[in-house]
ZAKENU-492329 format. One record per residue (C-alpha): residue in one letter; x, y, z. Coordinates in steps of 0.1 Angstrom, whole numbers, plus 5000, padded with zeros to 4 digits. Each point is the difference from the previous one (the first is absolute). Layout:
<recs>
- rest,c1,c2,c3
- a,X,Y,Z
...
</recs>
This chain:
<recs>
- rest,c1,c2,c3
- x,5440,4915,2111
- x,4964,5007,5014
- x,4975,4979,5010
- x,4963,5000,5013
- x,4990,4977,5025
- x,4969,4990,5007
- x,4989,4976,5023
- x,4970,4975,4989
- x,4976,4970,5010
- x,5004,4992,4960
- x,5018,5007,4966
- x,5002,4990,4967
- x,5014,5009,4967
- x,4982,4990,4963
- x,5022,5005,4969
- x,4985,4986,4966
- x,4966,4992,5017
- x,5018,4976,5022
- x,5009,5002,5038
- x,5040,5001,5002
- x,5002,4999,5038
- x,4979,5006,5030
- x,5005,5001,5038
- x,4976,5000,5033
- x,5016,5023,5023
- x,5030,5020,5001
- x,5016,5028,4978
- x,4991,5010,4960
- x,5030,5019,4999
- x,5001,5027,4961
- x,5043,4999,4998
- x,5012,5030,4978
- x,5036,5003,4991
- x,5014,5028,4991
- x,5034,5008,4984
- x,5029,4995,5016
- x,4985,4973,5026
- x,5019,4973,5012
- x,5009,4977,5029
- x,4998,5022,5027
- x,4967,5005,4994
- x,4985,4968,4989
- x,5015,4990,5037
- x,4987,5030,5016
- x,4966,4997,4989
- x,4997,4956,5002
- x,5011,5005,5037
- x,4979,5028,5008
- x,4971,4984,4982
- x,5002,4963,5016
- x,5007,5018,5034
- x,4974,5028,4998
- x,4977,4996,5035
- x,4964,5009,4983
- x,4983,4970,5010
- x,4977,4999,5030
- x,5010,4981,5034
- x,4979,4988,5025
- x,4990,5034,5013
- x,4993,5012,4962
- x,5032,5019,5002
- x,5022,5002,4969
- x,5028,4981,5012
- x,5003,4966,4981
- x,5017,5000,4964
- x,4995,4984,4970
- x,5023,4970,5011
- x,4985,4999,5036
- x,4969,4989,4983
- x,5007,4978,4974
- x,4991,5025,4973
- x,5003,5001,4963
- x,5011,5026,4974
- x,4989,5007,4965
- x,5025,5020,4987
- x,4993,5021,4969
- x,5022,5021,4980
- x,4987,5032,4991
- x,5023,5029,4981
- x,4971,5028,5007
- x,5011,5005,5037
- x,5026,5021,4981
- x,4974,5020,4979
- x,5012,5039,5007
- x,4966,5018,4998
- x,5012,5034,5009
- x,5001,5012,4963
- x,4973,5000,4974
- x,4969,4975,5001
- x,5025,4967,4991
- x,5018,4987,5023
- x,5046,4996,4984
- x,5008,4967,5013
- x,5041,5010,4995
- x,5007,4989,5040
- x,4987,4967,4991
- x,5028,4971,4992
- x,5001,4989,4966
- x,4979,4968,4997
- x,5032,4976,4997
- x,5015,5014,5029
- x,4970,5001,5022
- x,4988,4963,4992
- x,5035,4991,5012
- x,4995,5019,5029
- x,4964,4995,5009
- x,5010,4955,4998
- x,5029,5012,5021
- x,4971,5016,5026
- x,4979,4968,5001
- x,5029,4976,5006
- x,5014,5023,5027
- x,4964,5001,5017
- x,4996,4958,4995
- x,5035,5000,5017
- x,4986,5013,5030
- x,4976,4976,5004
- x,4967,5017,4980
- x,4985,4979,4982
- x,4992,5024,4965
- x,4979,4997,4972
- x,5003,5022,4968
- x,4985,5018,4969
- x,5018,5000,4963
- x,5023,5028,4994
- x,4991,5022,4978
- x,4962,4984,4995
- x,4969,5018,4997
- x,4987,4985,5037
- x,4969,5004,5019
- x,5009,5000,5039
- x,4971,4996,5024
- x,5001,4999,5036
- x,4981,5011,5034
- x,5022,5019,5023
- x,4995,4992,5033
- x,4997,5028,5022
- x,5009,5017,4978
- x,5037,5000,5001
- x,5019,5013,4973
- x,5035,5014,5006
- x,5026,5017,4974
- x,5036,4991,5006
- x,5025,5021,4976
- x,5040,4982,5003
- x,5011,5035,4985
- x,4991,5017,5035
- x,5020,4976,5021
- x,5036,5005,4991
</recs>
């Protein structure tokens, strides 16, 4: 399971022309699942995420998290964090879990996150979405489950 974090003053997603969800600050977090995923790492990367000390304290040190100030998260599934580029000018998306198992998986990730105390917003799985934000700092992080075991 990889994700990319990135920390933000705002974020919204628009599917059909229509905003789905939107937060101030906090986290849009892109969720990719690949095959093979499971528990360990929907815990893995909800606790890292909702613990992750990227937010400034009172000296402007990164040292609060996402909990410590009351952020949000907009949580977004996206398969093409498991695009393999290495070959040819089209990226094979064979890592990625098929859709059926990675919706499961991906509402697994947002309950386990909301669990923790984050509040989260989403996108529509499998939607054509438009995703804007303004990372603030910028922050934006990559954390890969797979390299943690």
């Amino acid at each position: 399971m990889r994700a990319v974090i990135q920390r933000v003053s705002q974020a919204s997603v628009v599917v059909d022309g229509k905003t789905q969800s939107s937060i101030g600050f906090g986290f849009v977090v892109l969720l990719g699942v690949a095959d093979g995923d499971g528990e360990a790492d929907i815990a893995y990367l909800a606790e890292k995420i909702a613990h992750l000390r990227v937010f400034p304290d009172d000296e402007s040190r990164m040292n609060r998290s996402l909990l410590d100030v009351g952020g949000s998260a907009l949580v977004i599934s996206q398969f093409t964090l498991f695009g393999d580029c290495r070959r040819g000018r089209r990226p094979s998306f064979t890592d990625a879990a098929r859709p059926e198992d990675a919706n499961r998986l991906y509402e697994a990730f947002v309950e386990a996150l909301r669990a923790r105390g984050v509040p989260v917003e989403t996108g529509v799985f499998q939607a054509h979405m438009e995703v804007s934000l303004v990372n603030d700092g910028p922050v934006t992080l990559l954390l890969d489950s797979g390299k943690t075991f």
